[in-house]
C-alpha positions as CSV (number, residue, x, y, z in Angstrom):
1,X,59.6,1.7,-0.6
2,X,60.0,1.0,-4.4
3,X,62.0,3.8,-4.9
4,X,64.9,2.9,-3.3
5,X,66.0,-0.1,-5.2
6,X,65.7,3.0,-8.2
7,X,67.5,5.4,-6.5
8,X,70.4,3.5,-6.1
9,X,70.8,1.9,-9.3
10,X,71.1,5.9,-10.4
11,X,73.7,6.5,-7.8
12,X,75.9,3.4,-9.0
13,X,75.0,3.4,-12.5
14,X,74.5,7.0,-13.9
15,X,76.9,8.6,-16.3
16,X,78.9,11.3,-14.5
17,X,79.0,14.7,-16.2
18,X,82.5,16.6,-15.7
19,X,84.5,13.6,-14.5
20,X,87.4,12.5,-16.7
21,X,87.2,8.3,-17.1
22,X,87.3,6.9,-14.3
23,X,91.2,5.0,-13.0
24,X,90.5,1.0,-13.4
25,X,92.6,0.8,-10.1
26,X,90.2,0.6,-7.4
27,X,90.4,3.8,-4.7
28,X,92.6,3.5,-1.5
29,X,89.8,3.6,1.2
30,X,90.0,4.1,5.3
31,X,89.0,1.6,7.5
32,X,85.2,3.7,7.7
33,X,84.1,5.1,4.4
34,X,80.8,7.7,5.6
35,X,79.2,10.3,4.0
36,X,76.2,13.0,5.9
37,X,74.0,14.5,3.4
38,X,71.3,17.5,5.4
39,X,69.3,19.9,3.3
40,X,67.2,21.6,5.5
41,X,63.9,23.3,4.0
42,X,63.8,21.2,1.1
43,X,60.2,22.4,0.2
44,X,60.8,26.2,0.4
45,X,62.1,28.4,-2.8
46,X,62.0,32.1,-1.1
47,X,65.7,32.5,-0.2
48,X,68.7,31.2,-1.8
49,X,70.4,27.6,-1.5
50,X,74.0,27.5,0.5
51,X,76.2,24.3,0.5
52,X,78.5,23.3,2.7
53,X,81.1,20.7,1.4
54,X,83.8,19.3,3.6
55,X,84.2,16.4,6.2
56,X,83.6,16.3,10.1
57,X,84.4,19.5,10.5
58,X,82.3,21.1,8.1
59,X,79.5,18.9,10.0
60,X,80.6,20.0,13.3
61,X,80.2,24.0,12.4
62,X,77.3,23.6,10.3
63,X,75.0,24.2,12.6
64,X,76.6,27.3,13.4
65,X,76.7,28.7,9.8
66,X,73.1,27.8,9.3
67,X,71.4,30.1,12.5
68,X,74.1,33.0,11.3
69,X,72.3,32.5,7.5
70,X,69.1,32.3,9.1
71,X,66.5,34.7,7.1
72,X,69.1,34.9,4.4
73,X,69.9,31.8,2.8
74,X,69.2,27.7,3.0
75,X,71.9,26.3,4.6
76,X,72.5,22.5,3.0
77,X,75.9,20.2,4.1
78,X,77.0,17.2,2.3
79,X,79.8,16.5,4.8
80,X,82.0,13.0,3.5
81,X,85.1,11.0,4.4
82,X,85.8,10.4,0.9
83,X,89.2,11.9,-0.4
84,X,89.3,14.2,-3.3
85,X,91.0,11.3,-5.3
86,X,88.2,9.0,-5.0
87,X,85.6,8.8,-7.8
88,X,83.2,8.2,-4.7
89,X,82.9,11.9,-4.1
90,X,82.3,13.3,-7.0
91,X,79.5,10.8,-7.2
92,X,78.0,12.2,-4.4
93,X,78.3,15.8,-5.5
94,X,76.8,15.4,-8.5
95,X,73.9,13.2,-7.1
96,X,73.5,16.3,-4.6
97,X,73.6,19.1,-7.0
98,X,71.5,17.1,-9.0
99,X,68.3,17.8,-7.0
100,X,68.7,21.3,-5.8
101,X,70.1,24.8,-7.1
102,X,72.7,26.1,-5.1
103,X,73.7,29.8,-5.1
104,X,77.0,29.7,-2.9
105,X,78.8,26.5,-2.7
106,X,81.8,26.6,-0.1
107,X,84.1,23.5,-0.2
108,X,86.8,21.7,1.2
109,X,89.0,18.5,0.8
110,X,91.9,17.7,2.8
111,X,91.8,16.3,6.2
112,X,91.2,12.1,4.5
113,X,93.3,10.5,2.3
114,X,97.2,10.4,4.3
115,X,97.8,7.3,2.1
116,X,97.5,9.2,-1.3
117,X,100.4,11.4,-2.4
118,X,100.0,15.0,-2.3
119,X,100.8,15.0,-6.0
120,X,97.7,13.1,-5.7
121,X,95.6,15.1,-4.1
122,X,97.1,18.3,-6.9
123,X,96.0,15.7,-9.6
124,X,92.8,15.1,-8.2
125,X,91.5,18.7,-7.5
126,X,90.5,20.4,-10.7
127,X,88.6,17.3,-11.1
128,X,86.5,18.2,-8.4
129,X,85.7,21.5,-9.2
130,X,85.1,20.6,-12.8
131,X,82.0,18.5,-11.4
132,X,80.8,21.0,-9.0
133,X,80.8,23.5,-12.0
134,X,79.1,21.4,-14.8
135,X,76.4,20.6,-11.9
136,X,76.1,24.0,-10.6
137,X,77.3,26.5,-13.3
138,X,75.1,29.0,-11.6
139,X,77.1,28.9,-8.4
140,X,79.7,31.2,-6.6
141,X,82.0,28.8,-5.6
142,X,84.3,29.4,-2.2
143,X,87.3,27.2,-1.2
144,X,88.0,26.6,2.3
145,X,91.3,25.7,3.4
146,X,92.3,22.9,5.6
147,X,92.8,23.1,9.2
148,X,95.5,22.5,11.5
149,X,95.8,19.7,14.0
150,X,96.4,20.1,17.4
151,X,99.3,18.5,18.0
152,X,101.0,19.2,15.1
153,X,101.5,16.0,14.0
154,X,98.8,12.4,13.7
155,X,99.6,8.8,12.9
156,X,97.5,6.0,11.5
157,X,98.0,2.0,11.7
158,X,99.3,2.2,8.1
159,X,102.8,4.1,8.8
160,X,102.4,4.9,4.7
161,X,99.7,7.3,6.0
162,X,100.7,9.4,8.6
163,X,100.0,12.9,8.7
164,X,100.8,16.5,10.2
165,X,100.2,20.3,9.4
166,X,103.5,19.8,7.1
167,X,101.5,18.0,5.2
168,X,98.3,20.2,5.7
169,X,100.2,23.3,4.8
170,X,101.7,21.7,1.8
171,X,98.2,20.9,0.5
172,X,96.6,24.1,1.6
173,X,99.1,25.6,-0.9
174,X,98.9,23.2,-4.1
175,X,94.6,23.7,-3.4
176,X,95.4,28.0,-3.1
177,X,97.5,27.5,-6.7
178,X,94.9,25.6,-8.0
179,X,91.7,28.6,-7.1
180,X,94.2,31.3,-8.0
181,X,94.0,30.0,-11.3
182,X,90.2,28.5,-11.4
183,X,89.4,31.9,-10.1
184,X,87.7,30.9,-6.7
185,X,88.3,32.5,-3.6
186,X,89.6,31.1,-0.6
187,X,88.8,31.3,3.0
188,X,91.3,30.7,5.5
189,X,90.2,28.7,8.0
190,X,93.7,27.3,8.7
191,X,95.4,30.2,10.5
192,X,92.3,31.4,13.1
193,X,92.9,27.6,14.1
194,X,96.9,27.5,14.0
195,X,98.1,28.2,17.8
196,X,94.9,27.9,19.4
197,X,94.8,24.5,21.3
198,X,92.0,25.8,23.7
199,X,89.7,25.7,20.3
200,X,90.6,22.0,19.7
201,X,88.6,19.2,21.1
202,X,90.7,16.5,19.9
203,X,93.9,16.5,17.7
204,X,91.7,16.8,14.5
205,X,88.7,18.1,15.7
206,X,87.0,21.7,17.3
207,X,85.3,22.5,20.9
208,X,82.3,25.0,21.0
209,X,84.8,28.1,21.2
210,X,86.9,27.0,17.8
211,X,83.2,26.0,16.2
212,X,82.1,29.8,16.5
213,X,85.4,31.1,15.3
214,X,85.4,28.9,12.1
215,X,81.1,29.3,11.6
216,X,81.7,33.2,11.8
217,X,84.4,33.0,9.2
218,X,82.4,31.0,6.9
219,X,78.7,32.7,7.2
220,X,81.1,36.0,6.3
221,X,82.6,34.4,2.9
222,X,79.1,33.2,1.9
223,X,77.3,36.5,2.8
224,X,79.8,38.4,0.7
225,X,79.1,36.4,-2.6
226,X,75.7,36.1,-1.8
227,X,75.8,40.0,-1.8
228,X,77.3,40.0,-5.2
């Protein structure tokens, strides 16, 4: 029990490595801010580390991704509602890769944050990536696209935040320009999902059958670089 109060002094007070200075305007936030953070066999070392970086759908197939790794890898998630634009996140990225080596790190931004621009969301990338690589220099990194919604089209109380796969396409692309130059690869989980309303659960989120179709695409990227 006395660790805790020292545990989070470090998660509030530490110095950040790979983070520009932080904006002195404080973040826009949802409603619910949550972040999910699962490493399973912390106390084993025989196989290498996999993490999974995203939101609720990244939780949702998870899961999935970890019985297809089974024998092969550790399957970690730190799944977050954060936006890529919030200092929060990188906070917790670094506080994750902080305590364990990762070999494959596969990661995705994208489906939070309809009230910040998507010249935002451009400006806010690299930033990300900077901290997963100062943290993890040893890692092969993977980006994941963003999926589609079912109908095409959301909305929000705040009208300022609306959003739609216009808006997911157009920051699919600004994420795809930014790896093409950082040199990551991307994995498209955007069109498996894009027609496929029998895969979709809710307007955002994935049944069973679109789970399996997104966890076999994903335990596929990962195998390759861990094969590398």
């Amino acid at each position: 029990m006395t660790k805790l109060p020292l545990l989070l002094v470090f998660l509030f007070s530490a110095p950040f490595v790979g983070c520009a200075a932080e904006p002195t305007v404080p973040p826009a936030r949802e409603a619910i801010e949550w972040c999910d953070i699962w490493i399973s066999h912390a106390n084993k070392t025989n196989l290498p580390r996999v993490l999974l970086i995203g939101d609720s759908i990244t939780r949702d197939y998870y899961p999935e991704v970890e019985k297809r790794l089974a024998g092969k890898a550790y399957v970690g998630r730190l799944s977050s509602a954060a936006f890529v634009a919030d200092p929060a996140l990188r906070q917790q990225v670094q506080m994750v890769l902080g305590q364990y080596k990762f070999a494959v790190i596969h990661f995705n931004n994208g489906m939070h944050g309809w009230h910040y621009s998507e010249a935002d969301y451009g400006r806010a990338l690299p930033a990300l990536i900077a901290t997963i690589r100062s943290n993890a220099p040893q890692a092969r990194l993977i980006w994941a696209n963003t999926t589609p919604l079912r109908d095409g089209k959301g909305a929000n109380s705040d009208p300022q935040s609306e959003y739609s796969d216009e808006r997911v396409v157009a920051r699919n692309k600004i994420a795809e320009e930014i790896m093409t130059t950082q040199k990551i690869p991307v994995n498209d989980l955007f069109t498996p999902m894009l027609g496929h309303p029998e895969y979709h659960s809710d307007n955002v989120h994935f049944n069973g059958q679109g789970i399996q179709v997104q966890a076999a695409k994903v335990a596929g990227a990962v195998e390759k670089e861990l094969a590398r």
